[in-house]
C-alpha positions in Angstrom: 10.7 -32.2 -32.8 14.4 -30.7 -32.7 16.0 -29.8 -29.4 19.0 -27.6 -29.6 21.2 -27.1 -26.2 23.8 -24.7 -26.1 25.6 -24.1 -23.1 27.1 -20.7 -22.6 29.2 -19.5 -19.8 29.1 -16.1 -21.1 24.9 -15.8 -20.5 23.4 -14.4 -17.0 20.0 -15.4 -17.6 18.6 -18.5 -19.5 16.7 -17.7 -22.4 14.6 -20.2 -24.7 13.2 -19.3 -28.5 10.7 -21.7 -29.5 10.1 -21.7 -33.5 6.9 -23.3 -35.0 4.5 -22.9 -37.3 1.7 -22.3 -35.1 1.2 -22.0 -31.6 -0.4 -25.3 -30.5 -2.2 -26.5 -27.2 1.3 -29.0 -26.3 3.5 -25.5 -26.8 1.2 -23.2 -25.2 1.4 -25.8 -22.1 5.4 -26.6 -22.7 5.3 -22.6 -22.3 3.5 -22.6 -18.9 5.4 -24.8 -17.4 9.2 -23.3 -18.9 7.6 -19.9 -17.2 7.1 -21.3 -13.7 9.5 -19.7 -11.6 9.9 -22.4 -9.5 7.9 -25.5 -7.8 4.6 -24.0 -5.4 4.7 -25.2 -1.9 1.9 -24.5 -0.1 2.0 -24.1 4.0 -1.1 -24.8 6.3 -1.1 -25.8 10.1 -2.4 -28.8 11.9 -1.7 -29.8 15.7 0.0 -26.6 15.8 2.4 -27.0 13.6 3.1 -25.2 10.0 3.0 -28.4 7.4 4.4 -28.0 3.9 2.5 -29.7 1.3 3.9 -30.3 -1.8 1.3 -29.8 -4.5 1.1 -32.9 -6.3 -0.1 -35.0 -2.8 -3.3 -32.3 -2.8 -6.3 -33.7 -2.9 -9.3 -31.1 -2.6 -8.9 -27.3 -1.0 -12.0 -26.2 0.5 -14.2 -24.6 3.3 -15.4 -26.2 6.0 -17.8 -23.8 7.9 -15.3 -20.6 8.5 -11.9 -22.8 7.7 -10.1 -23.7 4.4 -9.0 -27.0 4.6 -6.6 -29.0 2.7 -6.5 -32.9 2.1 -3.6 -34.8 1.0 -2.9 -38.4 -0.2 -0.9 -39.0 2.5 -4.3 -38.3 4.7 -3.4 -35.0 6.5 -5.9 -32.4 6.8 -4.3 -29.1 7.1 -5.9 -25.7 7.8 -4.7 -23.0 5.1 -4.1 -19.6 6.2 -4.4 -18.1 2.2 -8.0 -17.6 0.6 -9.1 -19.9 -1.7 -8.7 -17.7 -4.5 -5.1 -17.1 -3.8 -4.9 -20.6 -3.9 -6.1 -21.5 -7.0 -3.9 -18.7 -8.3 -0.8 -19.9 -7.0 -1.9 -23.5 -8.0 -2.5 -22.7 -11.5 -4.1 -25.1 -14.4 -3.2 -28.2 -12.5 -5.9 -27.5 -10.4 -9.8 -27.0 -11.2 -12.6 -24.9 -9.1 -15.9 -27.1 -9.3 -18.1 -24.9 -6.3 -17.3 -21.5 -4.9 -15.7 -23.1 -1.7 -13.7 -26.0 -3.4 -10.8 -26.4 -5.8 -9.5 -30.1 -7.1 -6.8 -31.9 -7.9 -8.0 -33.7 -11.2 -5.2 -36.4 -11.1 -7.0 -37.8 -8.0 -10.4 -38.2 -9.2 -11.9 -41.8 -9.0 -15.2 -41.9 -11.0 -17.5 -38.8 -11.5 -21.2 -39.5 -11.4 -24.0 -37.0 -12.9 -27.3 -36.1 -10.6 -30.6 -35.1 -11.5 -30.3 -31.2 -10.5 -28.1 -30.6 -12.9 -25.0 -31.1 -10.4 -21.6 -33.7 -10.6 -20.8 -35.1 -7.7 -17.1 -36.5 -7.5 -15.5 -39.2 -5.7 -11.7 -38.3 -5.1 -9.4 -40.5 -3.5 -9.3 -41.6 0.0 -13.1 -41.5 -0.7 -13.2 -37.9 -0.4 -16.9 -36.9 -2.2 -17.1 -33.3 -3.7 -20.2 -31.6 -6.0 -19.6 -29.6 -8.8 -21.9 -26.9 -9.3 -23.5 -25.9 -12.4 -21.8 -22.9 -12.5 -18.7 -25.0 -13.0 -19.7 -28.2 -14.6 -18.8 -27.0 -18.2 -15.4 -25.5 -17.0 -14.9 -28.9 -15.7 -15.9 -31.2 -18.6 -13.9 -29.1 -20.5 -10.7 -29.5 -18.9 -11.5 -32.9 -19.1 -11.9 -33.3 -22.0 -15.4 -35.3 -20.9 
């Protein structure tokens, strides 16, 4: 692949053309992530205190009775104050909804183990378990590639 840089004081906005022969899965995601505005941090309380949680240390978003709680590597356990579809907007394809209360980061999955229902049920890190419904389980083994 050729890379062309030109700086140019002259320009107000950055701009990028991309020339290929056909739009590929590696463009179409080299696309996404040129059109993010900017890193996602995401806010939630705990002790009563706002926390700011950088994306990549999310383990699992998801409801616990009437509160969406997030987990993160680092062990925290934060309560969000955004619905869980809002979430997984703002969190975009980095992130995949396996249940109607729960979203995942896949980079922190340790094994995934099938059941007899018809249900996955995940082992994250820190030993954090998760199912994935049916409703999601081809979603899933799709983004995985599995």
């Amino acid at each position: 692949m050729k890379i062309e840089i030109k700086i140019d004081t002259q320009i107000a906005e950055p701009y990028i053309t991309i020339c290929v022969s056909k739009l590929t899965p590696t463009i179409q995601a080299a696309i996404s992530l040129l059109q993010q505005e900017k890193e996602q941090i995401l806010t939630g309380t705990a002790n009563n205190k706002v926390h700011i949680i950088e994306p990549n240390s999310v383990i699992v978003i998801r409801t616990e009775g009437k509160e969406l709680v997030l987990y993160s590597d680092d062990g925290n356990r934060v309560i969000m104050n955004k619905p869980l579809y809002e979430l997984e907007q703002q969190l975009g394809n980095d992130f995949i909804r396996i249940s109607k209360s729960a979203i995942i980061n896949p980079r922190k999955i340790r094994n995934i183990e099938a059941s007899f229902n018809g249900t996955m049920e995940i082992e994250l890190i820190l030993g954090i378990k998760e199912v994935i419904s049916r409703n999601y389980k081809k979603t899933f083994k799709e983004r995985l590639g599995v």
